[in-house]
Legacy VTK file of the C-alpha trace (Angstrom):
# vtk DataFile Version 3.0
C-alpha trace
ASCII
DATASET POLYDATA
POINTS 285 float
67.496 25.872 -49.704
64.169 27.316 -50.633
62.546 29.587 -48.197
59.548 28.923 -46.590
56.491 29.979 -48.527
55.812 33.639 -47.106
52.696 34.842 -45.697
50.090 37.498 -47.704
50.836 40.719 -46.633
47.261 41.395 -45.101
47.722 44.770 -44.425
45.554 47.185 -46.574
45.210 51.039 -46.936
41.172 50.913 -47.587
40.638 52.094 -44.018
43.489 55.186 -45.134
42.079 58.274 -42.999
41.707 61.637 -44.816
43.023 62.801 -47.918
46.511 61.433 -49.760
48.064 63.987 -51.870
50.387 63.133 -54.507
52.658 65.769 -56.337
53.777 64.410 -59.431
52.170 61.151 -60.917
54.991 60.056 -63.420
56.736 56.963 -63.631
57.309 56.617 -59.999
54.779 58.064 -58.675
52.215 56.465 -60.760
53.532 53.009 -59.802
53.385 54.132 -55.901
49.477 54.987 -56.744
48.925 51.587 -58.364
50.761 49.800 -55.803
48.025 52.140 -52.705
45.240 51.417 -55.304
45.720 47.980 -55.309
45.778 47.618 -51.457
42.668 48.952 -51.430
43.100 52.865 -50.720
40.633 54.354 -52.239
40.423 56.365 -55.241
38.092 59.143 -53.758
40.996 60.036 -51.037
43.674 61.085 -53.698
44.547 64.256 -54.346
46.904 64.351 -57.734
48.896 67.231 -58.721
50.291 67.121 -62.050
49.508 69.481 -64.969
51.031 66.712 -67.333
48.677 63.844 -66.004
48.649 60.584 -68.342
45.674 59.054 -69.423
45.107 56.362 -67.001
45.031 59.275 -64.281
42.880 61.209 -65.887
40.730 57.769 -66.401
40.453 57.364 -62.733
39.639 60.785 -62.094
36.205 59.496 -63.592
36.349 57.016 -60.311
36.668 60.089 -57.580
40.068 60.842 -57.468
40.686 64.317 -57.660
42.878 65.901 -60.368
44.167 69.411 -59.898
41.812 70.839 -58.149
41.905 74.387 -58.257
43.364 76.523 -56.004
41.405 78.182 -53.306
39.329 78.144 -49.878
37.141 75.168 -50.960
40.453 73.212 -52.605
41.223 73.585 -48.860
41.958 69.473 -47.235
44.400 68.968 -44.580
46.271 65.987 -45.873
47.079 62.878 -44.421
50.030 62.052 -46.414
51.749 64.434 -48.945
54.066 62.272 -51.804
56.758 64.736 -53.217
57.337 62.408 -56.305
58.192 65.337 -58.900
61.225 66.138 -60.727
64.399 67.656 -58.423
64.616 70.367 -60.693
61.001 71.073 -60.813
60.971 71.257 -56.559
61.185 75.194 -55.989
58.570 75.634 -57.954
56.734 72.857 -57.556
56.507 72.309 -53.347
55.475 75.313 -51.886
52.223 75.407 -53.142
51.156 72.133 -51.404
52.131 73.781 -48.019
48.082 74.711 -48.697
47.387 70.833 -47.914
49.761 71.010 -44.755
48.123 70.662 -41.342
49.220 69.835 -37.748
49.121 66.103 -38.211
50.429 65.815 -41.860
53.156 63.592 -42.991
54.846 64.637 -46.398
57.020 61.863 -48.260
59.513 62.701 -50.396
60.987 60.604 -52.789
62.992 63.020 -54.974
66.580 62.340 -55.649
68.954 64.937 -54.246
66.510 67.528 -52.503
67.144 67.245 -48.922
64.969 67.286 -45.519
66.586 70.992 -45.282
65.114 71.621 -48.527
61.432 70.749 -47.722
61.977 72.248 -44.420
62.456 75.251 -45.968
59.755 75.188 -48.513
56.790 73.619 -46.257
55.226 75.255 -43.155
57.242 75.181 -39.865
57.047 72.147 -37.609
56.295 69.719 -40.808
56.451 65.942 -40.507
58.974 65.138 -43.272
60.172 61.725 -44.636
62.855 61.579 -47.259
62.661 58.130 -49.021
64.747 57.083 -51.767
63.270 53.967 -53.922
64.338 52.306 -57.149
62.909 51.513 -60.363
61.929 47.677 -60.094
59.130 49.636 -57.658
57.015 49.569 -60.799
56.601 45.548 -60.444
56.272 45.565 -56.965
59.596 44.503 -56.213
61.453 47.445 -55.433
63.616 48.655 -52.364
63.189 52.003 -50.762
65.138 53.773 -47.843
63.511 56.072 -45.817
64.807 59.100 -43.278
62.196 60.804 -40.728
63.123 64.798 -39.353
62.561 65.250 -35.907
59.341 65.762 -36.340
57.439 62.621 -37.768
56.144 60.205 -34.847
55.948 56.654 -34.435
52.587 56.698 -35.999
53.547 58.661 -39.219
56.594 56.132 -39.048
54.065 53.321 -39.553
51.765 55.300 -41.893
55.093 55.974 -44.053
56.139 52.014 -44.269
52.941 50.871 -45.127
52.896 53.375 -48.279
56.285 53.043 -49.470
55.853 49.054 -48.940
53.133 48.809 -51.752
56.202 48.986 -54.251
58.368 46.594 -52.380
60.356 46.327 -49.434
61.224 49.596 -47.162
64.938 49.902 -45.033
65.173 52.349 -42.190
68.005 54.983 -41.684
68.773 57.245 -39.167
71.491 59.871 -40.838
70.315 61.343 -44.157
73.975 61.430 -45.255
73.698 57.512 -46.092
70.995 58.491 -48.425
73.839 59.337 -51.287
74.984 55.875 -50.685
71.990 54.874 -51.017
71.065 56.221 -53.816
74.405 55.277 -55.283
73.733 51.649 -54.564
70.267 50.601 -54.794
68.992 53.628 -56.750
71.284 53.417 -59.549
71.699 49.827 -59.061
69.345 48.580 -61.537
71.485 50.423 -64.282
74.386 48.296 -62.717
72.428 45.150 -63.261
71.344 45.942 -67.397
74.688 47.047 -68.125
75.853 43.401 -67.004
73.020 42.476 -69.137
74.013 44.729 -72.043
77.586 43.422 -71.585
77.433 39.231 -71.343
75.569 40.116 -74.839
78.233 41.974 -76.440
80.797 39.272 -74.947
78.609 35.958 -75.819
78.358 37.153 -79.983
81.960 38.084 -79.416
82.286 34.076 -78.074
80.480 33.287 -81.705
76.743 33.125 -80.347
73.775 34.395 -82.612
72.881 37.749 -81.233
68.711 37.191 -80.694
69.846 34.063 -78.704
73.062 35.700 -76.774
70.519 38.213 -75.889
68.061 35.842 -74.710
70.668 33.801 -72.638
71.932 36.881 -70.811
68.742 38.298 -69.688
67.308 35.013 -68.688
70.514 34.193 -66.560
70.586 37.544 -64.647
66.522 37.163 -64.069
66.503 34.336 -62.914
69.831 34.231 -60.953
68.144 37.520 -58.982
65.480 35.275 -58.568
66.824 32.488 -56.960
68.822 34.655 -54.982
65.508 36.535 -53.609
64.235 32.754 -52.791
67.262 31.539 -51.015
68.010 32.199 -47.633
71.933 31.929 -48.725
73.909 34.681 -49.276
75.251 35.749 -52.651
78.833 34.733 -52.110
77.575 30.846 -50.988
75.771 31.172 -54.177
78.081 31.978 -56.114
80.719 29.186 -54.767
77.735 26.599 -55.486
78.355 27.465 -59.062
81.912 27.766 -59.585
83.947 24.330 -59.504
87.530 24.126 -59.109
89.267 24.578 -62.033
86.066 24.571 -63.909
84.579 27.066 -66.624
83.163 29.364 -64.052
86.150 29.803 -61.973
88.486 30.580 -65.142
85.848 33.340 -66.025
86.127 34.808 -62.135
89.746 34.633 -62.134
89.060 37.323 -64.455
86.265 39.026 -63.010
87.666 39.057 -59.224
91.566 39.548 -60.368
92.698 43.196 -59.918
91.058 45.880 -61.209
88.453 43.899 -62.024
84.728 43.392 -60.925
85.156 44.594 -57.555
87.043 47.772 -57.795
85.028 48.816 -60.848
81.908 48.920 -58.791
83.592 50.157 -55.622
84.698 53.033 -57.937
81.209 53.296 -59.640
79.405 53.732 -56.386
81.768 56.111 -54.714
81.156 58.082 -57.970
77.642 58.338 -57.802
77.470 58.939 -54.272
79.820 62.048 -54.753
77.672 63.170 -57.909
74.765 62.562 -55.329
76.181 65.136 -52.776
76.949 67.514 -55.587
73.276 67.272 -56.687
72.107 68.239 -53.116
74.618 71.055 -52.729
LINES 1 286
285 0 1 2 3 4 5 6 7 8 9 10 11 12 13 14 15 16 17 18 19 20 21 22 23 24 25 26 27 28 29 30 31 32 33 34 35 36 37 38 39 40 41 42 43 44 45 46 47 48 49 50 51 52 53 54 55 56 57 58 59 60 61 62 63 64 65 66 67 68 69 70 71 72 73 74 75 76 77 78 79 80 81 82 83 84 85 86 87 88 89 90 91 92 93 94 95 96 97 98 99 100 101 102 103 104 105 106 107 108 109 110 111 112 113 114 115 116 117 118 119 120 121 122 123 124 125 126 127 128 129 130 131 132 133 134 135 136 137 138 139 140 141 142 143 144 145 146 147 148 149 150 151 152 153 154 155 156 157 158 159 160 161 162 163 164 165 166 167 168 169 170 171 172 173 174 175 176 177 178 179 180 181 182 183 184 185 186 187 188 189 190 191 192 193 194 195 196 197 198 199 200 201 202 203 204 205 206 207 208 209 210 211 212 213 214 215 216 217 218 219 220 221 222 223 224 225 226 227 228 229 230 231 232 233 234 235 236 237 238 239 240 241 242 243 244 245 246 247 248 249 250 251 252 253 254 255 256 257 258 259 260 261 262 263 264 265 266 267 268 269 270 271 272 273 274 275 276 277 278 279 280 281 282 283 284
C-alpha cells in the first residue's frame, strides 16, 4: 500500500534570528548549508569558517555571507547556532577558536564523528548549549537520517531550533544516552557503505551468472534504488516486503536460503555493526 501523499514541510528558516556559524563547509557541511539556504535562511546570517572554502562558497560570499572573517573585536557576533562540521582530527585545533562566537543563548551542533559532548565541553566556554548529531551521507540529496544528543544544557527551544536545521538534509531521530551514538554511527552512518557494497556485489555475482557487465551493473543499482524506494513509500515493513517477493519454492526463496542460512546475511552484518561500533568507541577514546 502506497502512503498517503505527504504534506510540504512549510516550515522555513528565513525568519532564523542572529547569526549561524558554520565551522567547516565540506561535503557535509556544505550540503547542510544548501539544504538552510534553500529553506530560505538567509545568506547574510552565515558565518563560514573554512580556510579551504570551495568555489560555490566563496560565490555566495558575493551574496552576504561572510567568509572568514578576521579575528578580532569587530569579528565579534554572538551566534545563534554554531555547526561543528570539520574533520575529528582537525577538532583541537579547530573548536576553540569559535568559543569567540559563544554567548549565553548559543546552541553549537556538532556533527563530527567520534568527538564527544565531553570533548566540546571541554573546548567551548562553560555552561555551553551542546548538541551532538550524527547524520549520513544521502544528507546531500535531502534524504538523509541524523541522530541527535542534547547536554544538560540545551532547552526545549534550542531542541526545536536544532531539528529544524538538521531536518533540511532529511529526517532527524532523538536520543537520550550519547553511548547509542556508536551504534548509531555504526548503523546508519556507515550504512550507506553497507548498501553500495550490496551494490558492488549483485554486480560481481550477476557477470559471474553470465550477464554483460554495463547491464549487470545497471540491473543492480536500479534494483537496490528503487527497492529503497518503495520501501520509503510503503507503510509495510521490510520483512512483509520482502515475503511479497519471495514465493515458495520459487527463485527468490532458493537465493535466501542462502542469504538467511547460517553465517550468512544476518550474522555478517550483526558482526559488521558490532565492529564499527567498537572502532567507534575506540575513535572517541
Amino acid at each position: 500500500m502506497k502512503k498517503p501523499a505527504k504534506k510540504t514541510n512549510t516550515k522555513t528558516l528565513a525568519a532564523f534570528p542572529g547569526h549561524l556559524v558554520l565551522l567547516g563547509a565540506g561535503k557535509m557541511g556544505g550540503a547542510m548549508l544548501d539544504g538552510w539556504l534553500a529553506r530560505g535562511l538567509k545568506a547574510k546570517n552565515v558565518i563560514v569558517l573554512d580556510p579551504q572554502a570551495a568555489k560555490p562558497i566563496k560565490a555566495l560570499a558575493k551574496s552576504g555571507l561572510s567568509l572568514n572573517p578576521k579575528p578580532g573585536p569587530k569579528s565579534k557576533a554572538e551566534a545563534t547556532a554554531i555547526i561543528v562540521a570539520v574533520k575529528p582530527q582537525m577538532a583541537p585545533d579547530a573548536v576553540p577558536p569559535v568559543g569567540l562566537y559563544v554567548g549565553k543563548s548559543t546552541l553549537v551542533i556538532s556533527v563530527m564523528a567520534g568527538r564527544t559532548i565531553k570533548f566540546l565541553e571541554d573546548n567551548l566556554p562553560p555552561g555551553t548549549a551542546i548538541v551532538r548529531a550524527m547524520p549520513n551521507t544521502p544528507a546531500a540529496i535531502g534524504r538523509g537520517i541524523t541522530v541527535a544528543v542534547p547536554n544538560s544544557t540545551v532547552t526545549a527551544k534550542q531542541r526545536k531550533l536544532t531539528t529544524e536545521l538538521l531536518a533540511a538534509t532529511g529526517k532527524v531521530e532523538w536520543v537520550s544516552d550519547e553511548k547509542l551514538i556508536d551504534a548509531v554511527t555504526a548503523t546508519s552512518g556507515s550504512g550507506p557503505a553497507y548498501v553500495f557494497l550490496l551494490v558492488e556485489a549483485m554486480t560481481k555475482a550477476a557477470i559471474a551468472a553470465g550477464l554483460p557487465a554495463d547491464l549487470a551493473g545497471r540491473l543492480a543499482r536500479e534494483t537496490v534504488s528503487g527497492s529503497g524506494e518503495l520501501l520509503h513509500q510503503s507503510d509495510l515493513d521490510a520483512a512483509t516486503l520482502r515475503q511479497n517477493v519471495t514465493s515458495p519454492g520459487g527463485t527468490t526463496a532458493a537465493a535466501l536460503a542462502v542469504l538467511m542460512g547460517p553465517a550468512g546475511f544476518d550474522d555478517l552484518l550483526t558482526k559488521a555493526i558490532a565492529a564499527a561500533a567498537d572502532r567507534s568507541r575506540e575513535l572517541a577514546g
